[in-house]
C-alpha positions in Angstrom: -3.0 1.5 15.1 -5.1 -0.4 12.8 -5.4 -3.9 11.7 -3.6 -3.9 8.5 -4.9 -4.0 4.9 -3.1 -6.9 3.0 -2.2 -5.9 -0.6 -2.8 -8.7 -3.0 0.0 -11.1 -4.2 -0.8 -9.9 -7.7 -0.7 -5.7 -7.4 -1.4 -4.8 -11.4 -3.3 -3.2 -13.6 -5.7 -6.7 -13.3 -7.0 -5.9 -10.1 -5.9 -1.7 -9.4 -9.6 -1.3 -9.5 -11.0 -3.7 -7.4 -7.7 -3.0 -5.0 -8.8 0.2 -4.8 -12.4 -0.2 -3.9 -11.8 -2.5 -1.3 -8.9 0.3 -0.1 -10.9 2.8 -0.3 -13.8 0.7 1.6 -11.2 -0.6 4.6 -9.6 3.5 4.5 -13.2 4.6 5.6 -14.1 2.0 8.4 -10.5 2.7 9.7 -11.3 6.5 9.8 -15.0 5.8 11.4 -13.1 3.9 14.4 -10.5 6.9 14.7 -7.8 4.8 13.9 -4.7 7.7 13.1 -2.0 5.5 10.9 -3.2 3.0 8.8 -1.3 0.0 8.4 -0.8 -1.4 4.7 0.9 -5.0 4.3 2.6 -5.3 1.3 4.0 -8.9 2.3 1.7 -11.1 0.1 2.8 -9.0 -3.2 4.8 -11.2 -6.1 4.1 -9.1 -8.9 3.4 -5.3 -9.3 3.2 -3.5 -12.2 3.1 0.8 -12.4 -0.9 1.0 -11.9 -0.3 -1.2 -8.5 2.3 1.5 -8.1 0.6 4.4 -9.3 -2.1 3.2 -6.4 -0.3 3.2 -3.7 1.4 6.7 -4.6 -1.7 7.9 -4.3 -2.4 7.2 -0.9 0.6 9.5 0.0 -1.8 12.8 -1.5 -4.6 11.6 0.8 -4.8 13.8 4.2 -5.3 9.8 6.2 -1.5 8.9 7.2 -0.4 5.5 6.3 2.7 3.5 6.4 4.0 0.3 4.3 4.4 -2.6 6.7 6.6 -5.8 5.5 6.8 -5.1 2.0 7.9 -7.9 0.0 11.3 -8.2 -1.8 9.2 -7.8 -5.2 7.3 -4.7 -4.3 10.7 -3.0 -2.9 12.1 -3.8 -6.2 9.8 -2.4 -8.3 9.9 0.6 -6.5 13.3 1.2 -6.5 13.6 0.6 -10.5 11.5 3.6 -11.0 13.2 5.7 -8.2 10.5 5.3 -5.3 12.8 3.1 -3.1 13.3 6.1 -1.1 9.4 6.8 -0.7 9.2 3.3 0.2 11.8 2.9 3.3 10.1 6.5 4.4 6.7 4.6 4.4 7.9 1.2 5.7 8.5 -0.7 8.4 8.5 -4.0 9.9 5.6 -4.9 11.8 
């Protein structure tokens, strides 16, 4: 298991990019130290927007498997308004 990545408190279209560089950065020292699941915390997060979304979506096409740990009460929200509460609690736990 990996050290997690921590997921901004603000998870928008503001900072997708630079959230995803530093992802994509962390993703690839995880994988050069064999780590197998990668641990994302979603516990800082008080405000997502669909590009924060849309990024972490994304992560489930990747062939590196991943889980959500301690998403907030504002990311599970969000992502059971637009129907992805299901994908969440598949990807989630409590660390």
């Amino acid at each position: 298991m990996s050290q997690a990545f921590e997921l901004p408190e603000e998870l928008t279209i503001y900072s997708a990019v630079e959230t995803r560089d530093a992802l994509l950065a962390w993703v690839t020292e995880q994988v050069a130290k064999s780590a197998k699941l990668l641990d994302i915390s979603g516990a800082k997060v008080r405000e997502v927007d669909g590009a924060g979304l849309q990024l972490l979506a994304s992560l489930s096409h990747s062939d590196q498997p991943w889980r959500m740990v301690n998403a907030s009460p504002v990311l599970t929200e969000a992502c059971a308004h637009i129907g992805l509460g299901q994908w969440l609690a598949q990807q989630a736990t409590t660390a």
